[in-house]
Legacy VTK file of the C-alpha trace (Angstrom):
# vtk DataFile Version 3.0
C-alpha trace
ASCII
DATASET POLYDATA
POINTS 198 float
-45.905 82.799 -18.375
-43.099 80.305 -19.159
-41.682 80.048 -22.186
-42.164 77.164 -24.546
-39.604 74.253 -25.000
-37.710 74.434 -28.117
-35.580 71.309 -27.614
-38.036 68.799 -27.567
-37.261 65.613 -25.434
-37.812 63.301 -28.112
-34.487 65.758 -30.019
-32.935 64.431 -26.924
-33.479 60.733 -26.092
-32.607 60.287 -30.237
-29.177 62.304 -29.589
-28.321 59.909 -26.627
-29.542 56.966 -29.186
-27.077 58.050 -31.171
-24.205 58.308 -28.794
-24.623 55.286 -27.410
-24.293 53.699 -30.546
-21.097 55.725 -31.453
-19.487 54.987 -27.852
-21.269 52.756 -25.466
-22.205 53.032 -22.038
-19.352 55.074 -20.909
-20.949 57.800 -23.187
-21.564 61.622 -21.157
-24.052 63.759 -20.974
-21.941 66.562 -22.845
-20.992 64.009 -25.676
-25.341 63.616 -25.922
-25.818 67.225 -25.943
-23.472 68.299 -28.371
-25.176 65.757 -30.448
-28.116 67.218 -29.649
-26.725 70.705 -30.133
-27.363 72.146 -26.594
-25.438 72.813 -23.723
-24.894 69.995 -20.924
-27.475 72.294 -19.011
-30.280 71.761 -21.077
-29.519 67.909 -21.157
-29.226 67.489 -17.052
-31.737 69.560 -16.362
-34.446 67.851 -18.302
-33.522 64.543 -17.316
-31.199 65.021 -13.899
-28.586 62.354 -14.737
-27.162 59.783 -16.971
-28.802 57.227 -15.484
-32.441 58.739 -15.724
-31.224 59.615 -19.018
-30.482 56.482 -20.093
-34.128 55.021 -18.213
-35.452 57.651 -20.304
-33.749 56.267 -23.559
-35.167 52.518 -22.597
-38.675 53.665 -22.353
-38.352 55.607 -25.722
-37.036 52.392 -27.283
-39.667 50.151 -26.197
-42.401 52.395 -27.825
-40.671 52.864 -30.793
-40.000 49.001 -30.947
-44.158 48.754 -30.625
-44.516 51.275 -33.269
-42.378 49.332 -35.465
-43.304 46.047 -35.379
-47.021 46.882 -35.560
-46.606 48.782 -38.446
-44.453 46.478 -39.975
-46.545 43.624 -39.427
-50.155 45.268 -40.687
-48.636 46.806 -43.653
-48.427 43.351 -44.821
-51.177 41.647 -47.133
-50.017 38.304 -45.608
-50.424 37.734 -42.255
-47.399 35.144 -42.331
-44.921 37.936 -44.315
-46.300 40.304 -41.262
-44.962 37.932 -38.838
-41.888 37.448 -40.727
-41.906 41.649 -41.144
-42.686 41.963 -36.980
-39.803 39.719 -36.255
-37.148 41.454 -38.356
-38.696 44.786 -37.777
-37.522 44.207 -33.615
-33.493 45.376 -33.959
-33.482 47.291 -37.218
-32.685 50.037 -35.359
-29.129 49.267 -33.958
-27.792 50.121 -37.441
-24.228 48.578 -38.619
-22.268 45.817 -36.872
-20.029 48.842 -34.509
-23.326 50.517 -33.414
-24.762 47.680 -32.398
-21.802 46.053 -30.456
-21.560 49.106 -28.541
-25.424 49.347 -27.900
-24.694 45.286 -27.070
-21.987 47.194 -24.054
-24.895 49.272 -22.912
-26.625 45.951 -22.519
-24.100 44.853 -20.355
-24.759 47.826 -18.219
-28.756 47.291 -18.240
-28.401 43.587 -16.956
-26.477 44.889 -13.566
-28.793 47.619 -13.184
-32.058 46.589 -11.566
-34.217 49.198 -13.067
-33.124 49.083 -15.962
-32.825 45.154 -15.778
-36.938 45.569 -15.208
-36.971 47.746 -18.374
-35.532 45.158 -20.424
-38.020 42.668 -18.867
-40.550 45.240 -20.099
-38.955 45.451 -23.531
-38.948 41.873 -24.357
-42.783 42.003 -23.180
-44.104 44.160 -25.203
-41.790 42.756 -28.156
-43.539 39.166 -27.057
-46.926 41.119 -27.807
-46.894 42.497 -30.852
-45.167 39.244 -31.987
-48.320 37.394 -30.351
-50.504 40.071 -32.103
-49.291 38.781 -35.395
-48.767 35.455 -34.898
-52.660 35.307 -33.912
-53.134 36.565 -37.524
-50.790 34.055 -39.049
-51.210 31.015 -37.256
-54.052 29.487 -39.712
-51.295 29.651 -42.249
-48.826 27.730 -39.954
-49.488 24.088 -39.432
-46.215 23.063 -38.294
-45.704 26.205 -35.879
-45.868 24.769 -31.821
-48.451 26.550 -29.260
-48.962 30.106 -29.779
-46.747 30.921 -26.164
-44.222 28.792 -27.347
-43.795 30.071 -31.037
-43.471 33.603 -29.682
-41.076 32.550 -27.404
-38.970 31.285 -30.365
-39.369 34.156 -32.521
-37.987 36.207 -29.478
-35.238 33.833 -28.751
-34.655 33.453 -32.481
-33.701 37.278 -32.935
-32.161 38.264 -29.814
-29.748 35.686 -30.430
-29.239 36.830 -34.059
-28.800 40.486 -32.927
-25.633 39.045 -30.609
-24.399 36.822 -33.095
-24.522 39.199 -36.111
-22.907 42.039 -34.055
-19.913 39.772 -32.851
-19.559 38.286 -36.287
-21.320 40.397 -38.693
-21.782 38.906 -42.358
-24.094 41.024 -44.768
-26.657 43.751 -43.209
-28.662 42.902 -39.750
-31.688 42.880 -41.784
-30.790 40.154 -44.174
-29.622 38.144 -41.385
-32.525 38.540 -39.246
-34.553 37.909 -42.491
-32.975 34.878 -43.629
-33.051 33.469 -39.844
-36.959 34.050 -39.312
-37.167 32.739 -42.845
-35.892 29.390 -42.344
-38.036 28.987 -38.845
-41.041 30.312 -40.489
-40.922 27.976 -43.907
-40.985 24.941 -41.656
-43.578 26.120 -40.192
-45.734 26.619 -43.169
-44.332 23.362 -44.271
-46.113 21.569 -40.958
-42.180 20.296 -40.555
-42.569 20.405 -36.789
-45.233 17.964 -36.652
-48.230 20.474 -35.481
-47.651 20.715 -31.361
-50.899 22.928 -31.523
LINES 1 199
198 0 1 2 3 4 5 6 7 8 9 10 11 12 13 14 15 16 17 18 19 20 21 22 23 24 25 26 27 28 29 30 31 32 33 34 35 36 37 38 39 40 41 42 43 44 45 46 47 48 49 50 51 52 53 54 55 56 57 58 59 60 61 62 63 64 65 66 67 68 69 70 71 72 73 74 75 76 77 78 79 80 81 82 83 84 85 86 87 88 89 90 91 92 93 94 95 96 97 98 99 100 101 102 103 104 105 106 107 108 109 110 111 112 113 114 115 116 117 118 119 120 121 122 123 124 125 126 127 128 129 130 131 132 133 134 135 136 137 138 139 140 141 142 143 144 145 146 147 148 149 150 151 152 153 154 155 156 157 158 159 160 161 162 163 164 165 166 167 168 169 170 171 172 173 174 175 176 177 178 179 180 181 182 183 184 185 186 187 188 189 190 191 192 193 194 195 196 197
């Protein structure tokens, strides 16, 4: 009977998280398990290489970004504030202004790759979703927001380009940023300022 796994893979794919955060894509698989707190065994034999590592990482990230933004977004009593909390719940994660500009290199990396270049595609689907999810919910509340596929579209656009800007030229915390951003988009919406393309 084998025995059962006491490094989980989920200890794992959050060590590598971690490491690419600290050093970017030219991170190791020793440098993830002695994060970890394995051997470099334990790490390439679970996953085979960096690269299947690092596919492993993606697919991690784009549940947890799901998780996130769901919960974020229903554990609002307003369905516009759960918008506003989906959109600034999407790169919480990448942590201070170093972190991120190194998970920004690792970006780099996923562009050139194609699989990974098809991950991201995935990533910035499912991010579209649960952003559609709650903008369904909000959009009564909205009047000056443009066509559902086109808001969403915005939203995305809105905070992928804050994540790059805030990392290169980081003023404040991510959050407040992202926050203050989805703010000003979201008030003129509410206002009807756009003129109600719906």
């Amino acid at each position: 009977m084998p025995r059962p796994r006491t490094i989980t893979d989920q200890r794992l794919l959050d060590a590598a998280h971690v490491v690419v955060g600290r050093v970017g894509p030219g991170f190791t698989l020793a440098q993830v398990a002695a994060e970890a707190g394995v051997s470099v065994g334990t790490v390439a034999t679970r996953f085979g290489s960096k690269d299947r590592l690092v596919q492993a990482v993606f697919d991690n990230a784009t549940a947890e970004v799901a998780r996130t933004m769901r919960a974020a977004a229903d554990a609002a009593a307003d369905p516009v504030a759960g918008l506003r909390a989906a959109a600034v719940g999407t790169f919480i994660s990448l942590g201070d202004a170093d972190t991120a500009a190194n998970h920004l290199g690792q970006l780099g990396h996923d562009l050139i790759d194609p699989v990974l270049r098809a991950k991201l595609a995935t990533h910035f689907e499912v991010m579209s979703a649960e952003l559609a999810r709650a903008f369904d919910r909000a959009a009564g509340s909205l009047p000056g927001a443009p066509a559902p596929d086109v808001a969403v579209r915005v939203l995305l656009s809105l905070v992928n380009g804050i994540s790059i800007d805030w990392s290169v030229r980081p003023h404040g915390t991510l959050a407040d940023r992202l926050g203050a951003d989805v703010d000003a988009v979201l008030g003129a919406w509410r206002r009807g300022d756009e003129g109600g393309n719906r």
